[in-house]
DSSP file (Angstrom, degrees, kcal/mol; ACC not computed):
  #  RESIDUE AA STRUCTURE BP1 BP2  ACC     N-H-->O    O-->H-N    N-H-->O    O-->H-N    TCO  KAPPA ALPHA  PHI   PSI    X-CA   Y-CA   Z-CA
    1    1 A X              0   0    0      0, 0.0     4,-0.0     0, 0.0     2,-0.0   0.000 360.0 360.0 360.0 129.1  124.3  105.8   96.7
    2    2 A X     >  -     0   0    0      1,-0.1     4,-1.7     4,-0.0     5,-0.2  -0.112 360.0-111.7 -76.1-177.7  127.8  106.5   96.5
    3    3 A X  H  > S+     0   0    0      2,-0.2     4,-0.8     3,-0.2     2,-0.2   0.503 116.6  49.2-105.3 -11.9  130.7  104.0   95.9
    4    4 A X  H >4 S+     0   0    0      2,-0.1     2,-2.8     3,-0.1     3,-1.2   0.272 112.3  46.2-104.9-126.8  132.0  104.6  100.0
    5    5 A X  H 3> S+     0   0    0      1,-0.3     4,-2.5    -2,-0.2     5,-0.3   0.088 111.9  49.8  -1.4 -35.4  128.6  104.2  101.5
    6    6 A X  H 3X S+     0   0    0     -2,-2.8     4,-5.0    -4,-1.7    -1,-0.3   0.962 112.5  52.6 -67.3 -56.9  127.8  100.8   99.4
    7    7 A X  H <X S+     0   0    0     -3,-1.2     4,-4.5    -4,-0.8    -2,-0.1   0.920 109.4  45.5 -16.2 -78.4  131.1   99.7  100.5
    8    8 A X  H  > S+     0   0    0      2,-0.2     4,-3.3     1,-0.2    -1,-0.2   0.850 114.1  49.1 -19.3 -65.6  130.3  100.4  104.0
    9    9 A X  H  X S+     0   0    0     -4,-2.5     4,-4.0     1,-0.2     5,-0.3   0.853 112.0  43.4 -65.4 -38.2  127.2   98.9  103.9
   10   10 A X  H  X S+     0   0    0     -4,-5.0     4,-1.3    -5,-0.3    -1,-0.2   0.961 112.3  54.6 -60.0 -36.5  128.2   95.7  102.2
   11   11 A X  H >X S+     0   0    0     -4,-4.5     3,-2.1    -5,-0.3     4,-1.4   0.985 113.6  52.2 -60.1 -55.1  131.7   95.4  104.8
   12   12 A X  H 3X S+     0   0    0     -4,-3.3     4,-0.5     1,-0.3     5,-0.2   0.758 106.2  45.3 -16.9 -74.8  128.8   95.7  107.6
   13   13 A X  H >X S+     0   0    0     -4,-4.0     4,-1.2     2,-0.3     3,-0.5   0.712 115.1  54.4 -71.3 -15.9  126.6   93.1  106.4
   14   14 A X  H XX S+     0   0    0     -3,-2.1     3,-2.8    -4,-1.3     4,-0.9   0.960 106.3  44.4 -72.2 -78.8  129.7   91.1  106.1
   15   15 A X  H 3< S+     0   0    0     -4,-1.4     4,-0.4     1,-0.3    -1,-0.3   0.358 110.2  58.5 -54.5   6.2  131.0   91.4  109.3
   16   16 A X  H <X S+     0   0    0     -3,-0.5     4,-0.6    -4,-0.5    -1,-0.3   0.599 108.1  50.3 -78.5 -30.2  127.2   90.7  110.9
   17   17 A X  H << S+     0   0    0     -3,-2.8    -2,-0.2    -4,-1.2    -3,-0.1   0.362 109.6  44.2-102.0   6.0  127.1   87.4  109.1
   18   18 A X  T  X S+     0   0    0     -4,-0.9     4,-1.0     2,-0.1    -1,-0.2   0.707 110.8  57.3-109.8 -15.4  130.5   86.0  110.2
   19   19 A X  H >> S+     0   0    0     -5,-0.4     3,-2.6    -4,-0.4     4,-1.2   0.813 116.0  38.2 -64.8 -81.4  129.5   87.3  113.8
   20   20 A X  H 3< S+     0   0    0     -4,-0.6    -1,-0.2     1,-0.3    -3,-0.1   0.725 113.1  58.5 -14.7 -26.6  126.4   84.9  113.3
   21   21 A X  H >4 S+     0   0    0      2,-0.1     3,-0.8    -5,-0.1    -1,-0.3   0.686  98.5  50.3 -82.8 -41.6  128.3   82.6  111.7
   22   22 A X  H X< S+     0   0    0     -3,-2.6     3,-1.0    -4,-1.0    -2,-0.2   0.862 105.3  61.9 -88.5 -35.9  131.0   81.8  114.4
   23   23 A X  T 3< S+     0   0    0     -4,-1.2    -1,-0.2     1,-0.2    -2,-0.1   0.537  90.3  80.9 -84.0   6.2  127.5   81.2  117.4
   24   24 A X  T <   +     0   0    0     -3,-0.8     2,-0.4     2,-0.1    -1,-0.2   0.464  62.4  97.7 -73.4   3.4  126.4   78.1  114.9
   25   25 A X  S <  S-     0   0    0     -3,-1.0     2,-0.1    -4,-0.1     5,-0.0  -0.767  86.4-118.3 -97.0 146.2  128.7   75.8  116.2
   26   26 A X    >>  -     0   0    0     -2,-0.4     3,-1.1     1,-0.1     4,-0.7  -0.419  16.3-121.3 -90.6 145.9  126.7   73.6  118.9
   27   27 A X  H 3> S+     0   0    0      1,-0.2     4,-1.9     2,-0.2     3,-0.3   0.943 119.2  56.5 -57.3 -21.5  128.1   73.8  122.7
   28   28 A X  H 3> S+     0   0    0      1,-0.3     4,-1.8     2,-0.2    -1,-0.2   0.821 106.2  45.4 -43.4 -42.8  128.5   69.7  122.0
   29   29 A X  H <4 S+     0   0    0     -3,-1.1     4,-0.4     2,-0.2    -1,-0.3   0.314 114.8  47.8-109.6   1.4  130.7   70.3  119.0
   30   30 A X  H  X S+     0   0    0     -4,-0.7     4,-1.3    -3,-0.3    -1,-0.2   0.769 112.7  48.4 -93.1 -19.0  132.9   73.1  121.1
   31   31 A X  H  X>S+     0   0    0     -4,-1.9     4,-2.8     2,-0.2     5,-0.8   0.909 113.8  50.7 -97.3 -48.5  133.2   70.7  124.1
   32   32 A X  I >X>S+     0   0    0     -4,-1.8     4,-3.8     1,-0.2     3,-2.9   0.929 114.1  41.4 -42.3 -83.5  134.3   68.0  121.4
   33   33 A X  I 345S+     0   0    0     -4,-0.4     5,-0.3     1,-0.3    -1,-0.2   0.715 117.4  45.3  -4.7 -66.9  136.8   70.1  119.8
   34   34 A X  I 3<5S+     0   0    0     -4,-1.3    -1,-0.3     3,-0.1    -2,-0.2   0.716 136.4   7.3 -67.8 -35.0  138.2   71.5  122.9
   35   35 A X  I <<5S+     0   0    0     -3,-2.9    -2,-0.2    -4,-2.8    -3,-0.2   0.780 129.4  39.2-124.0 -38.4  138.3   67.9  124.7
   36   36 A X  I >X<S+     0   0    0     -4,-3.8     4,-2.7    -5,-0.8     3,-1.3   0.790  93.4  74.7-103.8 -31.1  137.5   65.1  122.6
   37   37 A X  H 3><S+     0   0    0     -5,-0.8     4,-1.4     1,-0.3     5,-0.4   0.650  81.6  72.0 -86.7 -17.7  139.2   65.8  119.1
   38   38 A X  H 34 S+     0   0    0     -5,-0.3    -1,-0.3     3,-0.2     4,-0.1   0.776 117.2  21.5   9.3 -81.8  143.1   65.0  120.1
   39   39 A X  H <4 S+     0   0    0     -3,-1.3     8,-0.3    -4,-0.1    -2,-0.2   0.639 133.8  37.4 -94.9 -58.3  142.4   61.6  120.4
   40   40 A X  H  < S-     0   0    0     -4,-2.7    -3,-0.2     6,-0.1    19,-0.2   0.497 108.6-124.0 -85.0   0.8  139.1   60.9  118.2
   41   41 A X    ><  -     0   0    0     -4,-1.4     3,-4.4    -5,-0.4    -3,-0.2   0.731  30.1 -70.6  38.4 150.6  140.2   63.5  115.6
   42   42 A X  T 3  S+     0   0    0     -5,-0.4    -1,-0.2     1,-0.3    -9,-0.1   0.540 134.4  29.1 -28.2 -37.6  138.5   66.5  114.3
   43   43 A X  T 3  S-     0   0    0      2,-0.2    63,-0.3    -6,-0.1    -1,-0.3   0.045 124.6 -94.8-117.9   7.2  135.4   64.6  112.1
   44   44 A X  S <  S+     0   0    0     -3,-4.4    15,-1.7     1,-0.2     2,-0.8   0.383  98.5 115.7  86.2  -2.7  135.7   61.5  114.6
   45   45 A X        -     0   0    0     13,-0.3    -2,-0.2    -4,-0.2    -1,-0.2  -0.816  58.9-146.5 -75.7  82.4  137.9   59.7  112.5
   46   46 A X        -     0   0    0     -2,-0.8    -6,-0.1    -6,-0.2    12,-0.1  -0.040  23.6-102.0 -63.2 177.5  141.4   59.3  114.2
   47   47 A X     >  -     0   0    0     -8,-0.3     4,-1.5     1,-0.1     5,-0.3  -0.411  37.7-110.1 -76.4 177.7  144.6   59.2  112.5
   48   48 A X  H  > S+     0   0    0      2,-0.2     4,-1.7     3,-0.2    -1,-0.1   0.759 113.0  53.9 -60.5 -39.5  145.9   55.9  112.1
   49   49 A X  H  4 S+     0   0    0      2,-0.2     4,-0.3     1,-0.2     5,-0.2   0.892 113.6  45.7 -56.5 -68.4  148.8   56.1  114.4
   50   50 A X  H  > S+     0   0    0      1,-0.2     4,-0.6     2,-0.2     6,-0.5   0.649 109.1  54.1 -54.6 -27.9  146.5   57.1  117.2
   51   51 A X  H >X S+     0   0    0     -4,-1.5     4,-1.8     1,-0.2     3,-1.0   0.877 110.9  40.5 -78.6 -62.3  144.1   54.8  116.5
   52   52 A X  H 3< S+     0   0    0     -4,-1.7    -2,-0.2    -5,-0.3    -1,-0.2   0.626 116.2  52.6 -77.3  15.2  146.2   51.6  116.6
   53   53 A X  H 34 S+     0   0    0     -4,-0.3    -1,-0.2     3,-0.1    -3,-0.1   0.742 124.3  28.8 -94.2 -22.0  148.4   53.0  119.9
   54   54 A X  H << S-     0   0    0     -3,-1.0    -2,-0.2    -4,-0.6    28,-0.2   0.345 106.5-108.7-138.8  -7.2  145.4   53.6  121.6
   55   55 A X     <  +     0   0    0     -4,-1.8    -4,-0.2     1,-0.2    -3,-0.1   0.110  56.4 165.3 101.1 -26.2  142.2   51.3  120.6
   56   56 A X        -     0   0    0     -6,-0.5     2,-0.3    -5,-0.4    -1,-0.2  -0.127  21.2-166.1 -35.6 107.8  140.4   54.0  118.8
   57   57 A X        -     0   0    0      1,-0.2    -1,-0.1     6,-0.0    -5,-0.0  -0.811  28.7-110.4-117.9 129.7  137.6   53.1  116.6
   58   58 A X        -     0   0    0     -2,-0.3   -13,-0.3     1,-0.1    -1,-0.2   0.230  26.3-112.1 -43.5 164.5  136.2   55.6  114.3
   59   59 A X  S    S+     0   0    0    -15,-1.7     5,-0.2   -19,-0.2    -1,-0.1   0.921 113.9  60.9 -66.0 -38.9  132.5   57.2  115.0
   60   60 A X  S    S+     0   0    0    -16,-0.2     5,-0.2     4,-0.1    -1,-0.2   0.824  75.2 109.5 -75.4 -11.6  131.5   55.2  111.7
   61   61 A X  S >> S-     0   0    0      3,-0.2     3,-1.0     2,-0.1     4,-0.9  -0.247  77.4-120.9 -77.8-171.2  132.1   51.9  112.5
   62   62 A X  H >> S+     0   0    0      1,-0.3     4,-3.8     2,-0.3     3,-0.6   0.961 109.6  52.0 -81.1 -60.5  129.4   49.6  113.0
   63   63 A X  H 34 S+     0   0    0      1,-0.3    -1,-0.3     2,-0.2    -2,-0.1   0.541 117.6  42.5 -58.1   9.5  130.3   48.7  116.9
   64   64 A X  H <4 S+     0   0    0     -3,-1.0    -1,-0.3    -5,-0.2    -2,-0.3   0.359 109.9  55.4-123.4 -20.1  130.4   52.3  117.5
   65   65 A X  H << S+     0   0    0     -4,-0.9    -2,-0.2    -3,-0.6    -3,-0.2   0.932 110.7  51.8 -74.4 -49.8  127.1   53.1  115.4
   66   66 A X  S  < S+     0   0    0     -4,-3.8     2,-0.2    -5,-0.1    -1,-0.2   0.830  78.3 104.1 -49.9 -35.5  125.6   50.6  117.5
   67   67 A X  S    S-     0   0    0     -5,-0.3     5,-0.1     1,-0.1    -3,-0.0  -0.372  71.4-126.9 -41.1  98.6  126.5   51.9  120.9
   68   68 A X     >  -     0   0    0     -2,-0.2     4,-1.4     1,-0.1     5,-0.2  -0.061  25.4-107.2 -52.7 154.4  123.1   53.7  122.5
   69   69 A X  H  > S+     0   0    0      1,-0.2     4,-1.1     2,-0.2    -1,-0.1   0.611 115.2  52.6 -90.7   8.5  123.5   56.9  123.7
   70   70 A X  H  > S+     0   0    0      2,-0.1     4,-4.0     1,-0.1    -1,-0.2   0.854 105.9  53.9 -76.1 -32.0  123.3   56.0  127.4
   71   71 A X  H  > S+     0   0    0      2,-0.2     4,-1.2     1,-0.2    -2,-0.2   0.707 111.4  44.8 -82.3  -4.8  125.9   53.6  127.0
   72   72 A X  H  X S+     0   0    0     -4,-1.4     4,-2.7     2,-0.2     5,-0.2   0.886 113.9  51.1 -83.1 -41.5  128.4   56.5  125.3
   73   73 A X  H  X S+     0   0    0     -4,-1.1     4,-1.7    -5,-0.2     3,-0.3   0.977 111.5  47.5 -65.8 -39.1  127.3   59.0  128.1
   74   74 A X  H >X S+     0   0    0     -4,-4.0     3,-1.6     1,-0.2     4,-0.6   0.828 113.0  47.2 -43.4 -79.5  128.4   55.9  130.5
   75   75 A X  H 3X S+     0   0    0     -4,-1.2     4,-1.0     1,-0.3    -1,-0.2   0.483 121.6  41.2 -24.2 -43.9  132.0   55.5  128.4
   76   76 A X  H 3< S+     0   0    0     -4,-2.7    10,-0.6    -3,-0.3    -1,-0.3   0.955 118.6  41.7 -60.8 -72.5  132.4   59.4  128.7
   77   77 A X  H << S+     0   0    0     -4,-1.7    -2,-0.3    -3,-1.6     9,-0.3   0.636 128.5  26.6 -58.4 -62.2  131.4   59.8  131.8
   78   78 A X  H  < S-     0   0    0     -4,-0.6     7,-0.4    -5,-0.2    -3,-0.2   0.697 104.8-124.7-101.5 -20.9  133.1   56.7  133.5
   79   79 A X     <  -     0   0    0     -4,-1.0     2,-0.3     5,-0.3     5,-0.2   0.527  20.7-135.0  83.7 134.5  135.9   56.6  131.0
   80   80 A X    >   -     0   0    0      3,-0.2     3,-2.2    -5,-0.2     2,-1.6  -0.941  57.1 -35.3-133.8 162.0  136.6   53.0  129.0
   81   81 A X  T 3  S-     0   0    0     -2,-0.3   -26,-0.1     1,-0.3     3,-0.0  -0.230 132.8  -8.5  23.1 -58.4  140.1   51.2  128.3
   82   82 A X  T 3  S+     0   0    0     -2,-1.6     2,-1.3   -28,-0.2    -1,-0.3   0.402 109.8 108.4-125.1  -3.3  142.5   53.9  127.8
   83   83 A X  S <  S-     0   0    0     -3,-2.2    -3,-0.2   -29,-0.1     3,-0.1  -0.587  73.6-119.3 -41.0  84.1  140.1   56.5  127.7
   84   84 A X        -     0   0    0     -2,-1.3    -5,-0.3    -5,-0.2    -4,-0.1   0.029  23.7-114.1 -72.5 134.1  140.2   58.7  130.7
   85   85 A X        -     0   0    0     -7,-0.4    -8,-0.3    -6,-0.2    -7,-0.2  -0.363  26.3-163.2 -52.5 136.1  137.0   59.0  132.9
   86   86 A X     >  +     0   0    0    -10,-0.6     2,-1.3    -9,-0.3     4,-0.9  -0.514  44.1 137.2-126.7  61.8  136.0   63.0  132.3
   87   87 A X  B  4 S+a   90   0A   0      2,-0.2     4,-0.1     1,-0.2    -2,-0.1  -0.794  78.5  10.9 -95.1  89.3  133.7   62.6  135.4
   88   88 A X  T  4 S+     0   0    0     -2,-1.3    -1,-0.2     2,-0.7    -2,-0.0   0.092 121.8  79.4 117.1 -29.9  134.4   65.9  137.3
   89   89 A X  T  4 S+     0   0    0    -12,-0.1    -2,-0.2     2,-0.0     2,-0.2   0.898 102.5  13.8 -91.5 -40.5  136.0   66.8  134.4
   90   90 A X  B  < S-a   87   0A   0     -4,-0.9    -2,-0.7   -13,-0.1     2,-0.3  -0.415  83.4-105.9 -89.6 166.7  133.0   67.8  132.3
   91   91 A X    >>  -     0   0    0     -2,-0.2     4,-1.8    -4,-0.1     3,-1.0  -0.760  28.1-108.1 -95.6 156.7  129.4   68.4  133.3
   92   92 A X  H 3> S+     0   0    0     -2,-0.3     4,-1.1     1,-0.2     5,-0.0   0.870 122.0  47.9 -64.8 -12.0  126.3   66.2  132.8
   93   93 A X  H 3> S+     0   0    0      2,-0.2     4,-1.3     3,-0.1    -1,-0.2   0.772 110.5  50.4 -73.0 -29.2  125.2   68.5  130.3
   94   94 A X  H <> S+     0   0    0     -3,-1.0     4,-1.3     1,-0.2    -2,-0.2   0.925 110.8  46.4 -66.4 -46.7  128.3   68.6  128.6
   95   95 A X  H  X S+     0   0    0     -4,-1.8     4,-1.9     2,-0.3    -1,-0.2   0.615 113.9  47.0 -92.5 -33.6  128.7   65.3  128.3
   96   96 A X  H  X S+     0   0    0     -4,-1.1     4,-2.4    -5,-0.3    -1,-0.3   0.811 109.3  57.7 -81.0 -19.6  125.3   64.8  127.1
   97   97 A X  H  X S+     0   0    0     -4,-1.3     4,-1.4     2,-0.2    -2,-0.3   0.781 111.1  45.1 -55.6 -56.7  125.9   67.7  124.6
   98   98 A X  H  X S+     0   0    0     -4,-1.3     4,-3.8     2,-0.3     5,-0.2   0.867 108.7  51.3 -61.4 -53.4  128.7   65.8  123.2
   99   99 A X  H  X S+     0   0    0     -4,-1.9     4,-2.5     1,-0.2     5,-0.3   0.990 110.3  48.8 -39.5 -65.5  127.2   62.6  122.9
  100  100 A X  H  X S+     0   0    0     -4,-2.4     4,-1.3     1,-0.2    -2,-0.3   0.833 116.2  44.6 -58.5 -28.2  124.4   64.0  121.2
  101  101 A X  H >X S+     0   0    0     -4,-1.4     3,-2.2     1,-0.2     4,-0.6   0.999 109.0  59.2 -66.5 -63.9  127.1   66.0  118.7
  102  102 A X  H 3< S+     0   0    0     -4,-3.8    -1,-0.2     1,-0.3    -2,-0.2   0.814 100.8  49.9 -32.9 -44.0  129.1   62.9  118.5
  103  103 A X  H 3< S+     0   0    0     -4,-2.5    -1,-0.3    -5,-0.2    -2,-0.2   0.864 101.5  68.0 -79.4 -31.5  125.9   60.7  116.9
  104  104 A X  H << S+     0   0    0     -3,-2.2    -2,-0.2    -4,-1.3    -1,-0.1   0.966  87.0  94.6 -27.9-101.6  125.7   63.9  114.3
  105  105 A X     <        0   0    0     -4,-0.6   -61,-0.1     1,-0.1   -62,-0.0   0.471 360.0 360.0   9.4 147.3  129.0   62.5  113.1
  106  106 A X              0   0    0    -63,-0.3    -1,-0.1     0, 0.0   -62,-0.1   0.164 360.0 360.0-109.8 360.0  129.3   59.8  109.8
């Protein structure tokens, strides 16, 4: 095999695995991103600032570990303290999509 054709073959296989690569993110974890991650920050952790302007409790803590995942779809869904309702805004799939991403989270 020559030294352009191995090439080739290898940039190929490259670019098929990053296409492949990019559809592993979950619709949950795009709708987060896209909607949620502003406020709750990127790994569900806000920054600090945001968190004490605004109420924000990480995904890890323990009153948020607890939280069943009807009562997040509610929170989401109906929107709770300064949190904005995303009722209309989202779908119920989305929103259950999220949750379920959200509970992924440490």
């Amino acid at each position: 095999m020559t030294k352009t054709t191995r090439s080739l073959l290898v940039m190929a296989a490259a670019a098929l695995l990053a296409g492949t690569m990019s559809f592993a993110q979950s619709a949950g974890e795009a709708t987060y991103k896209a909607k949620c991650a502003s406020c709750h920050g990127a790994a569900g952790t806000p920054n600090p600032g945001m968190a004490k302007a605004m109420g924000i409790k990480p995904f890890s803590d323990p009153d948020v570990k607890k939280l069943t995942a009807a009562e997040m779809i509610t929170a989401t869904t109906d929107g709770k303290g300064k949190m904005p309702a995303f009722k209309g805004k989202l779908t119920d799939a989305e929103i259950k999509d999220v949750v379920s991403y959200l509970r992924t989270l440490k």
